[in-house]
N, C-alpha and C positions, 0 to 999 in steps of 0.2 A: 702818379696822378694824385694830385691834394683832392679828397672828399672831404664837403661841411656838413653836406645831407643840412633836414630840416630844422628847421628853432619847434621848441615846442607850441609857440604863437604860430607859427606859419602853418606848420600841422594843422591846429586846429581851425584856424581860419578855411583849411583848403575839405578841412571835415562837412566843417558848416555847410562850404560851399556847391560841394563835389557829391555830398552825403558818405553812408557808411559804406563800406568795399563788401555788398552782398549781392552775389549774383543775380537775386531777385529782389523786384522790390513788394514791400509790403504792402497789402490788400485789406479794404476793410468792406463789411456788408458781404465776403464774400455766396453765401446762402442765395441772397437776393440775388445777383450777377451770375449766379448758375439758374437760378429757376426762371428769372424773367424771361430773356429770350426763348425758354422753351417753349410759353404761352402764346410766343406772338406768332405761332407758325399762321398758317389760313384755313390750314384744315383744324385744326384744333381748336381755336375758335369756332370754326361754323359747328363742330359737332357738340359743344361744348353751348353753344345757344340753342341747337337740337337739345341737347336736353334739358338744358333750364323750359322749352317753350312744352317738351314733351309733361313734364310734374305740372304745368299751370294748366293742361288740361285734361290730365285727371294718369295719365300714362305713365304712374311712378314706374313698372319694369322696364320700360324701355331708357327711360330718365336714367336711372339707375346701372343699368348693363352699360350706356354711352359714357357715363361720368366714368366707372370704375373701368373700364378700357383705356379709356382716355389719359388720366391718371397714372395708371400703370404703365403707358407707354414712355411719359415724362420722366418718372419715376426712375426707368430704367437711363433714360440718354443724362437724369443727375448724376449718374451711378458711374457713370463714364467719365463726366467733367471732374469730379472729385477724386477719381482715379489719377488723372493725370496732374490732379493739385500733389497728389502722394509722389506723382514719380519726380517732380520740381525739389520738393523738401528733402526725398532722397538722395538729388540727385547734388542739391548745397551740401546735403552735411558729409560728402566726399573730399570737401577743399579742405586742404590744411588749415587749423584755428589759430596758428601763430606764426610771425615772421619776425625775424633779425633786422632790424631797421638802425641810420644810423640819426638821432635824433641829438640836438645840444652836441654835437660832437662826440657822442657816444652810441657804439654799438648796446640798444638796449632791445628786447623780447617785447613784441606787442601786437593786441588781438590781430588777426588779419584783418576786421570790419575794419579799424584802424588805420591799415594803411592809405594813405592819400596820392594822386598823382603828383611827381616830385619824389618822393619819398627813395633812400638808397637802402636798397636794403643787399643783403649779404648771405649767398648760399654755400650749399656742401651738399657732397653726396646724401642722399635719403629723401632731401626735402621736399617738399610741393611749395609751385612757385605760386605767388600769392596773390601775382596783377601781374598785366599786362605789360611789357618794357623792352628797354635794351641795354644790351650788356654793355657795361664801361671798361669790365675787367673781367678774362678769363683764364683757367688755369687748364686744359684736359678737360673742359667740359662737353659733357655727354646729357641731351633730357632724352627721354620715354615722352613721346607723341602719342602717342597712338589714342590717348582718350581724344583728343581734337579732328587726326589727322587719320587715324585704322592704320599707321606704316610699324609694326612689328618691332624694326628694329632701333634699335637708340638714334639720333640725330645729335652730331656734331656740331657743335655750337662754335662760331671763331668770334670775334669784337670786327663787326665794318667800322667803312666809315662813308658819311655822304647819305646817299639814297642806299646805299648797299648796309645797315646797318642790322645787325643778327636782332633778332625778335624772340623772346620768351614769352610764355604764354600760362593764364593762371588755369590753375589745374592737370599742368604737366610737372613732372617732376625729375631730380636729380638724378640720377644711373652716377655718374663719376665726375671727380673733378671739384672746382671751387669756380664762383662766378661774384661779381657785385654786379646789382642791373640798376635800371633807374625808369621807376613807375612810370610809365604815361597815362595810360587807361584803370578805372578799378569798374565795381561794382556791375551795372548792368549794361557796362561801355566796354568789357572786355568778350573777348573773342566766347568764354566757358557762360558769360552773363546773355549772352546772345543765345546760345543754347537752350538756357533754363528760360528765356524768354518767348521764345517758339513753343517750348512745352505750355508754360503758364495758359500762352494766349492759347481761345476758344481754335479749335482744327479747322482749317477751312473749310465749307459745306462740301460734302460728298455727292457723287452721283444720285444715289440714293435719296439723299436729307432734297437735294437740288430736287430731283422729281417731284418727291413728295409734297414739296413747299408750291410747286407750278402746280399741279394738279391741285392743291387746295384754292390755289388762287379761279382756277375754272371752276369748280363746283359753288365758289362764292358771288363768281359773278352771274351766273346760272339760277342759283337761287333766289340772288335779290332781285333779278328781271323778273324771274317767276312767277314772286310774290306779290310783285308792283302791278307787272301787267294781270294776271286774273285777279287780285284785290279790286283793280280799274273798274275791269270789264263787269264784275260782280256787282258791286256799286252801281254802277251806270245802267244795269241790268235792274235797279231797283231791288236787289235782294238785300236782306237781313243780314245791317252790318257786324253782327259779331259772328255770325254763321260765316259769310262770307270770310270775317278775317282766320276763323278758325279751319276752314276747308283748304286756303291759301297755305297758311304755317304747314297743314297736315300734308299738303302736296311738296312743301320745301325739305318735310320731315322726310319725306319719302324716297324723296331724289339723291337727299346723303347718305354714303355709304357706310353709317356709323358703325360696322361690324367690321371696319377696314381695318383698325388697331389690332382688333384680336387675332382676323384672318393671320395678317402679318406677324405678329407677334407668335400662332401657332405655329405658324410655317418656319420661322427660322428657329422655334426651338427645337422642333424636330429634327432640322436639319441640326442643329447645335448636337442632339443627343447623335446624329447618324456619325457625324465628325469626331466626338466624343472618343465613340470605340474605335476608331481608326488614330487615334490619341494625337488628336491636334483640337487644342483646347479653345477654346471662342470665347471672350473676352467681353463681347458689344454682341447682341444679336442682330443689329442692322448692317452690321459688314459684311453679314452674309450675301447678301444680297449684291454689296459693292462688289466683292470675290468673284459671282457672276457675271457681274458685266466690266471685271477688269481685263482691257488688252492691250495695259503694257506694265509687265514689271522690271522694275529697278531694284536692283539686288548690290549689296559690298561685295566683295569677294572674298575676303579673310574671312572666313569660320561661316562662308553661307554656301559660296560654290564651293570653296574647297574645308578640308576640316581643319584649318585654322591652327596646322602643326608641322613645324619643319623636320621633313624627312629629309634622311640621304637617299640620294637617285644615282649616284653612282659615283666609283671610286677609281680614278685611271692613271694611267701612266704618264712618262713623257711624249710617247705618240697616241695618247688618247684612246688607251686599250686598258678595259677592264682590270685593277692592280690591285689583289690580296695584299701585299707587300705596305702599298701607301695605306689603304686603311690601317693594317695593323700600327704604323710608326704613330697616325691620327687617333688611333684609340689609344696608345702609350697617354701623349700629350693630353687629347682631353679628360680623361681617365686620373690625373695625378694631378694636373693644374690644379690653384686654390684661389684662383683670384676672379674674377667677373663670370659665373655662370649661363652661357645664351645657350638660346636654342639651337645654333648650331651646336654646340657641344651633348648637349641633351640627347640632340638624336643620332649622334656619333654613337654616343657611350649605350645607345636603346640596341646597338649591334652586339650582341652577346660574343666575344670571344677570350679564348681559354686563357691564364693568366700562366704566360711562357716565363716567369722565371725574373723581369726584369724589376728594378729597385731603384724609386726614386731618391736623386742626388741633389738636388738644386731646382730651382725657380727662378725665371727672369721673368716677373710678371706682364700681366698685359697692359699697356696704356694706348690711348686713344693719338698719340702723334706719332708711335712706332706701329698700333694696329700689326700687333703682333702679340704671341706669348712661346715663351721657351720655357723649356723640364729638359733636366741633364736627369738620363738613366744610367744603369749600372748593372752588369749581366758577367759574371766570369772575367771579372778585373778589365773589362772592357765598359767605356765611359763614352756615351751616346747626346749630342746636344740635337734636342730634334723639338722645331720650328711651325708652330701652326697661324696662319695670317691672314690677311686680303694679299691677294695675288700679288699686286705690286710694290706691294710693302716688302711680302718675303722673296721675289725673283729680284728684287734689287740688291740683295745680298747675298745671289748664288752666280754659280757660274753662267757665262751665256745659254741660252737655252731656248727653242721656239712656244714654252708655257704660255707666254701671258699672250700672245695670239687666241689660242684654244681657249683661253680664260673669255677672253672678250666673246667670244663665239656663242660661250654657252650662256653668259649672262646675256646675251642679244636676245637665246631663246626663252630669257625668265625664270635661268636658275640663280641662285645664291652661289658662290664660288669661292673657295680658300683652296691656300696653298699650301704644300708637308714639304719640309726639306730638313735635312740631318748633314752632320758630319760629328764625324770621332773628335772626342776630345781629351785632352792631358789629363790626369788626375791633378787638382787643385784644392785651396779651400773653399771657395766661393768663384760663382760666373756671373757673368755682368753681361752688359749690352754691348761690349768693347767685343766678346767673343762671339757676337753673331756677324760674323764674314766667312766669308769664305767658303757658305755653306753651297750644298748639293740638290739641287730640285728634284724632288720624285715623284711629283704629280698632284694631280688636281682632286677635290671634293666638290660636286656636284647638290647643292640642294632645292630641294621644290616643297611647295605645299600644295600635295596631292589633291586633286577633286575630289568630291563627294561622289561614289560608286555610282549611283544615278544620276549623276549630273546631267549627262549628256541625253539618257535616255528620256529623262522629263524635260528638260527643254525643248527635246524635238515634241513629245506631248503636246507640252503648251503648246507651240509653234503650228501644231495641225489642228488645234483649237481656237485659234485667232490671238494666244498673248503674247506679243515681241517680247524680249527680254532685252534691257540693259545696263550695264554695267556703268556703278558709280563707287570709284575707291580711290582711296589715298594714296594708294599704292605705286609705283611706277610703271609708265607705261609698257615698257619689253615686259617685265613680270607678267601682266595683265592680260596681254596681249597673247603669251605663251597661255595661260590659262583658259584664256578664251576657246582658243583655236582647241585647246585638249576634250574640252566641253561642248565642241560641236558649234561655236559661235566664229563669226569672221568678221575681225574686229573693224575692219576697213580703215577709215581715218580717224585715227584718233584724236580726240578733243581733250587738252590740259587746264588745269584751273588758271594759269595763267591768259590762258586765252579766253575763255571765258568771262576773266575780270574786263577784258576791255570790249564786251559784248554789252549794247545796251538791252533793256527789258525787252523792245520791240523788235531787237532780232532774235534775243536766245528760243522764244519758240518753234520757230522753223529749223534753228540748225540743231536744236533738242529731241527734234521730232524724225530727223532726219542720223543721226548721231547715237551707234550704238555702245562705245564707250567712251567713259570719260578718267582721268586719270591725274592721280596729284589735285585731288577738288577735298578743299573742306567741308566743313557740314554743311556752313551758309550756303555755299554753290552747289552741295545736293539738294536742298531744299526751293533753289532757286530754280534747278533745271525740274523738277517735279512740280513746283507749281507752273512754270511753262509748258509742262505738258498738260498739265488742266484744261490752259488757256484756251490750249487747242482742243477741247472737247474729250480730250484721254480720259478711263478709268487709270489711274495710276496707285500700285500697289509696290513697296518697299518692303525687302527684306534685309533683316540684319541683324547683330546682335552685339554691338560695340556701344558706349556713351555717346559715340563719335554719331553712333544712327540715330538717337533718340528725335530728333527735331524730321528727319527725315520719314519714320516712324512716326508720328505723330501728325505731320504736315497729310502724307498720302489718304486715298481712298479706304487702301488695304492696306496694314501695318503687318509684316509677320515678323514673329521671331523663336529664337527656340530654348527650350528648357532649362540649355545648359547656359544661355546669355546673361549680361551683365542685369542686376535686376533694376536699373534705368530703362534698358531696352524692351524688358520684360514690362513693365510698366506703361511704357508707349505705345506695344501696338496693342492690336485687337485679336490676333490670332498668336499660339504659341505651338507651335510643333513640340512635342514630349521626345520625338526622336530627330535625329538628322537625318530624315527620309524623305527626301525631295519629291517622291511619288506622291508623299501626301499632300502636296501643293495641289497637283493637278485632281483629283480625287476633290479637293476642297471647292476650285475652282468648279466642277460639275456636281456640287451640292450645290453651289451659290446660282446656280442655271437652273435646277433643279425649284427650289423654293423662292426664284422670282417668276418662274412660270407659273406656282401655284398662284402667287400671288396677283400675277395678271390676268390670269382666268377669272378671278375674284371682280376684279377692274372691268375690262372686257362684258363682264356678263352684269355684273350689277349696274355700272352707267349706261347701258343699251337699253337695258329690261327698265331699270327704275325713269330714264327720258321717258321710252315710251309709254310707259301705264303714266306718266305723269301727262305727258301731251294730254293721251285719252282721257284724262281726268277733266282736266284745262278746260280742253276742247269739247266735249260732252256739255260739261256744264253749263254752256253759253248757247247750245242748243236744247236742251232740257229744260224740261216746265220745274224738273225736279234734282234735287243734288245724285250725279253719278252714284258714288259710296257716299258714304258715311264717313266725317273723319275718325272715330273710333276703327272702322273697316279699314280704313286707309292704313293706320298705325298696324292693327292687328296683320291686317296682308303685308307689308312691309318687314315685321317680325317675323312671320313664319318662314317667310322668304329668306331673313337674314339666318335663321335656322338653318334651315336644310342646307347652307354653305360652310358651317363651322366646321363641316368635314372635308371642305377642300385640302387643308394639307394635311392631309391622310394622301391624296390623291397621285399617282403615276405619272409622269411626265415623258414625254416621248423622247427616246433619244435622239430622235434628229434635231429635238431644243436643244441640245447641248453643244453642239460644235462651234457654236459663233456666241461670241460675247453677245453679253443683252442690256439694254439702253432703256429707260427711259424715252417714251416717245409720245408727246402727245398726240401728236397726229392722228397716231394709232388709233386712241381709245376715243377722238374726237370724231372719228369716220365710223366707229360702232358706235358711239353716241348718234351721229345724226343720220346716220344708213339704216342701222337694226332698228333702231328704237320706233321710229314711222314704221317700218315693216309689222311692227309688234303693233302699233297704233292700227293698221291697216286691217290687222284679224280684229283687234277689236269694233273696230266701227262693224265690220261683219257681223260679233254676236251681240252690238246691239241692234244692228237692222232682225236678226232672227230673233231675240228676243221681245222688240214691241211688234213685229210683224206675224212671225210663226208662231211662237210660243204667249202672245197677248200680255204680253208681263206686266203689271203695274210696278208701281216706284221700289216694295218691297221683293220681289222677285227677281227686278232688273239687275238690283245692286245685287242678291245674291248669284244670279248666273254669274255676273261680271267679275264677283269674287272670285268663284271658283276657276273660270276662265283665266284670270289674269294668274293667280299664283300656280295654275297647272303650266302655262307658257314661261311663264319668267323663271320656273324654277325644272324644268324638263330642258328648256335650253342649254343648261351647262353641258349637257352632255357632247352636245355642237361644240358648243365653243371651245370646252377644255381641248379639244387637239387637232391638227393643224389637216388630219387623215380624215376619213368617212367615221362616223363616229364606231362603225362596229369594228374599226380595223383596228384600235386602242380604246384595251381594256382600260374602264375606269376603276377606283379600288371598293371593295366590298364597303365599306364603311358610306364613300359618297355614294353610291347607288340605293343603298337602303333609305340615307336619310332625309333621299330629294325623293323618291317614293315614297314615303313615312309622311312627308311635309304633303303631296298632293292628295295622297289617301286620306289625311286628314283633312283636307280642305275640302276633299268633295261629302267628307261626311256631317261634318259640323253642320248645315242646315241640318239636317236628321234629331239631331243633339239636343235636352232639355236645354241646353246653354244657348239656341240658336235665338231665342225671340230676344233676352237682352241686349244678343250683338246686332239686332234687327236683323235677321235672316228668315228666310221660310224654304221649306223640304221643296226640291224642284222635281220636276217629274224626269222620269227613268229616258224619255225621250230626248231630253236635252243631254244627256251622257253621251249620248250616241252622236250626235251634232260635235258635242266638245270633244269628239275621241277624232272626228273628221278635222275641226279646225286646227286641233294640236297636231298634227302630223302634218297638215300641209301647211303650218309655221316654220316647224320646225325645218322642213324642206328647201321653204324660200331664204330661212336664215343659213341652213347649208352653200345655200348657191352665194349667198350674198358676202358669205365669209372666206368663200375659195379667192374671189374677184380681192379684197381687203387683203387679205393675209398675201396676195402675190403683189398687190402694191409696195408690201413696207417686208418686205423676205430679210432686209437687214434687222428689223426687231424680232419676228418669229420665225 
């Protein structure tokens, strides 16, 4: 075949045109494109105007705790996008920086950025292929897939022609042989530039991030009704417009959960430190959470179910019976060979046996269209030619024989399989490939890549905790399939990347969701059936630990990988296992149950309590000659409140949360918003009917009972809500117990206090203790009842 390859004009025209051959492209302002979106959540904002409105009226510590929460939360989800800006740069400077191209009719050396589609360029054993193409010309060519594809072994490369034409791909590399290819695709148009562009780009929103983001959007819409409507009613009431506008702010102040960053943020670092010592490292604190309410993970199989090393499984005869004999002839040949080292050979020669004597004579090495290798031994003037291969490679050169039946059998089941065959030979000077006839079959080698010791048993784990598991690898399907089945999974119909390509977007979710493995899929098609499963509402969490996982890793809810992975992989997710101990999955996955239940109790009790004291605020004022609280009172009771909660994750969670994956739900927290929080509005119209009825209270008395009342309820309530049982039948932890007892102890003494006349309070009589000990028990009571009725509605979220 005549090659002209490029002019150096055409080159560079196609440079201009095409740009440089970097997997990524360059970014400017990146700072700005990390931090902007993180501002535009809705909760961040609204807390974020909480506190600017908190300093303009006079509240610098509450201003100040919501900014530097706030902050810190951002701070950390930077800390994650720049993470994955690191695992992009590491993951370029992997590609080969130079290629053999032929340019002006000459073979000349030139950067990779350089090369252009068109361009011919020319390989050999070692290289890394440098863009995307097809081959024009090949010699025994052999590439190493596995960064693309997770398939272990080398892939044979042949020249098609038509639609069938052989494809190389940049960022795989040469194993054997000579090739010329001819560029089609470069920079961020090739198969490896697709990769490093799923990393770049921002992850798709998590279950988590997704809650979070809905629920700020309720509390904003919440707030501005709030303000509008009693600002109205105030006004139109003829009250003192800047009283009125500041009583309003103070009621919207109140209703947001601005202790909700910290809550969150304590809760999963503790869970981060429980995770810690059980040495599965956490990456992102907000994945914890995802971890919780993932149930379904997608797993490779190379180096995640099993350990990612080929062992012999067995050594057999001609009728398929265990053979001392063929091993030993299979340890001669791999043992002396010098030419292509695999892991079959590896794990032959990991068989430790005695060295009887024999002496290598000769070599007929191995090449990829005999897919064979031969070693002449030598033992007592007797001269041995013995054959190690792919099954039909070497029974095509022995006597008849029933082998390659048994061969096909075991590869059906998902082993790897060579064949050993010998015969005597002459003494000579040298042996060639002329002398492999007429040789003798003596059986079969058998390899597997063993599961992980607990594979099975954490799967079933997962499995009684609500997380399907499925399989996505490169691999081939028998292999896969035998794997599966060893680990306790039943692969049913298998799905191929080929089939898949001719799946449109709006059907692969259903047959995603339905489809426990899939096989022969590149990264794009993992990445494609995992956001399909988003679509459907999945938590979806990846495990893995090849280049080939990185986008997949990255794309999921929950990324895991483990210590000993490629540090691409390591770089993408958010969890890293320190051992290959699959128990610590499941263990992980009931932390993440663990500290999103703290956190809903957090949810759950603060948007019930803080509606209702907000209604009764609302609503008081529009009957009152005089303002309910004080907005100073309003803030201070809203702090002490958010106090006496910083020790929820401290707090116990019951193990019946733990069995079922947990969701994001608004419903949820929308039915204790507008069920509990009137409940809690209902005791207060009561103490203040006792209050101007029994106890004669004027303006400064009323607001003080109303204080104490309200943060003795709204913060005695957790005890309710934290768990799903009667509150005595789950122990809360020492820590929460003191500090919501600390908070009401304090509240009912502070009238007492020289500090009480500037916060406008005055000492209440001993009598009304006794009223408030009555109302807080039969609160807490109806809010018992009212949370059994709730909690059996939505038994999928708690």
């Amino acid at each position: 075949m005549t090659m002209t390859g490029l002019t150096s004009a055409e080159a560079a025209e196609r440079l201009a045109r095409f740009g440089p051959n970097e997997p990524t492209a360059k970014q400017r302002g990146s700072l700005y494109l990390v931090f902007a979106p993180l501002f535009a959540n809705p909760l961040v904002i609204v807390l974020l105007v909480s506190a600017i409105v908190s300093g303009a009226i006079g509240d610098l510590v509450n201003a100040t705790i919501i900014s530097v929460l706030v902050l810190s939360s951002i701070a950390l989800d930077a800390i994650q996008t720049l993470r994955s800006k690191k695992a992009v740069a590491d993951l370029v400077r992997q590609v080969s920086p130079t290629a053999l191209a032929l340019r002006d009719g000459q073979w000349v050396s030139i950067h990779r950025s350089e090369v252009v589609p068109g361009d011919l360029i020319k390989l050999a054993a070692g290289d890394l292929i440098p863009a995307d193409g097809t081959l024009l010309e090949e010699e025994d060519l052999h590439v190493q897939e596995a960064a693309l594809t997770g398939e272990s072994m080398p892939a044979e490369k042949e020249v098609g022609t038509g639609d069938d034409q052989e494809k190389v791909f940049l960022g795989t590399s040469v194993v054997s042989g000579s090739a010329t290819m001819q560029v089609e695709k470069t920079g961020t148009q090739t198969e490896f530039g697709g990769i490093a562009a799923r990393l770049s780009a921002k992850a798709p929103e998590t279950e988590f991030e997704r809650g979070l983001r809905r629920f700020g959007g309720l509390i904003t819409r919440i707030v501005l009704l709030l303000i509008g409507f009693t600002l109205a009613v105030m006004l139109g009431l003829r009250r003192p417009p800047f009283e009125s506008l500041l009583f309003a702010v103070a009621l919207a102040v109140g209703l947001t959960p601005e202790f909700l960053p910290m809550i969150t943020t304590l809760t999963l670092a503790r869970g981060a430190m429980r995770m810690a010592r059980k040495k599965v490292i956490v990456k992102n604190l907000a994945s914890i959470q995802n971890f919780g309410s993932m149930d379904i993970l997608c797993s490779d199989k190379t180096g995640t179910l099993t350990k990612g090393e080929m062992t012999l499984d067995r050594a057999v005869d001609l009728e398929g019976k265990p053979s001392d004999e063929v091993l030993r002839w299979a340890h001669l040949n791999a043992s002396m060979e010098t030419g292509i080292s695999s892991p079959l050979d590896q794990a032959i020669c990991a068989r430790q046996l005695p060295d009887d004597g024999w002496k290598k004579v000769d070599e007929i090495p191995f090449d990829f269209e005999r897919r064979r290798v031969s070693v002449v031994v030598e033992k007592e003037a007797r001269r041995v030619l013995v054959i190690k291969g792919a099954p039909e490679s070497v029974l095509a050169i022995c006597e008849p024989c029933g082998l390659l039946k048994l061969a096909e059998e075991l590869e059906a089941d998902g082993f790897r399989v060579i064949a050993i065959a010998t015969k005597d030979v002459a003494v000579q000077r040298a042996y060639g490939v002329e002398d492999e006839a007429g040789m003798r079959a003596l059986g079969l080698l058998a390899f597997i890549d063993p599961p992980l010791e607990d594979a099975k048993e954490t799967i079933e784990a997962l499995a009684q905790s609500g997380v399907a598991i499925k399989i996505l690898t490169g691999d081939s399907a028998a292999v896969t399939c035998h794997v599966c089945r060893t680990v306790g999974i039943d692969p049913g119909e298998v799905v191929t990347g080929d089939q898949l390509d001719k799946l449109g977007d709006d059907a692969l979710p259903a047959l995603a969701e339905r489809t426990l493995v899939f096989a022969r899929v590149s990264p794009a098609q993992k990445n494609r059936i995992i956001l399909a499963l988003k679509a459907r509402s999945h938590v979806v969490g990846y495990m893995g630990d090849g280049i080939n996982d990185a986008p997949s890793l990255h794309t999921s809810d929950v990324g895991i990988s483990f210590a000993s992975a490629t540090d691409i992989a390591k770089d993408a997710a958010q969890f890293i296992l320190v051992e290959r101990d699959l128990e610590l999955l499941h263990q992980a996955v009931i932390e993440g149950r663990m500290a999103f239940g703290n956190v809903m109790k957090y949810l759950l009790m603060g948007t019930s309590s803080n509606f209702g004291n907000v209604f009764s605020m609302a609503g008081s004022s529009l009957c009152l000659p005089f303002l309910p609280m004080l907005p100073r009172q309003i803030l201070l009771n809203n702090l002490l409140y958010d106090l006496a909660q910083i020790t929820i994750p401290t707090d116990r969670v019951d193990d019946s949360y733990a069995r079922k994956p947990k969701h994001w739900d608004l419903g949820l927290i929308k039915h204790f918003m507008i069920y509990v929080g009137p409940v809690s509005s209902i005791f207060d119209v009561i103490t203040f009917v006792a209050m101007l009825k029994l106890f004669h209270a004027g303006p400064t008395e009323f607001r003080t009972g109303w204080f104490v009342e309200s943060l003795a309820t709204q913060t005695l309530v957790i005890f309710v809500i934290r768990t799903r049982m009667l509150p005595w039948q789950s122990r809360p932890s020492a820590a929460l117990t003191w500090s919501v007892i600390a908070v009401v102890v304090l509240g009912a003494v502070l009238p007492f206090t020289p500090i009480a006349r500037p916060l406008g309070f005055v000492a209440l009589p001993l009598s009304y203790f006794a009223f408030l000990a009555v109302v807080t028990l039969l609160y807490l009571g109806a809010v018992e009842a009212l949370k059994r009725k709730i909690f059996g509605r939505f038994d999928a979220v708690v």
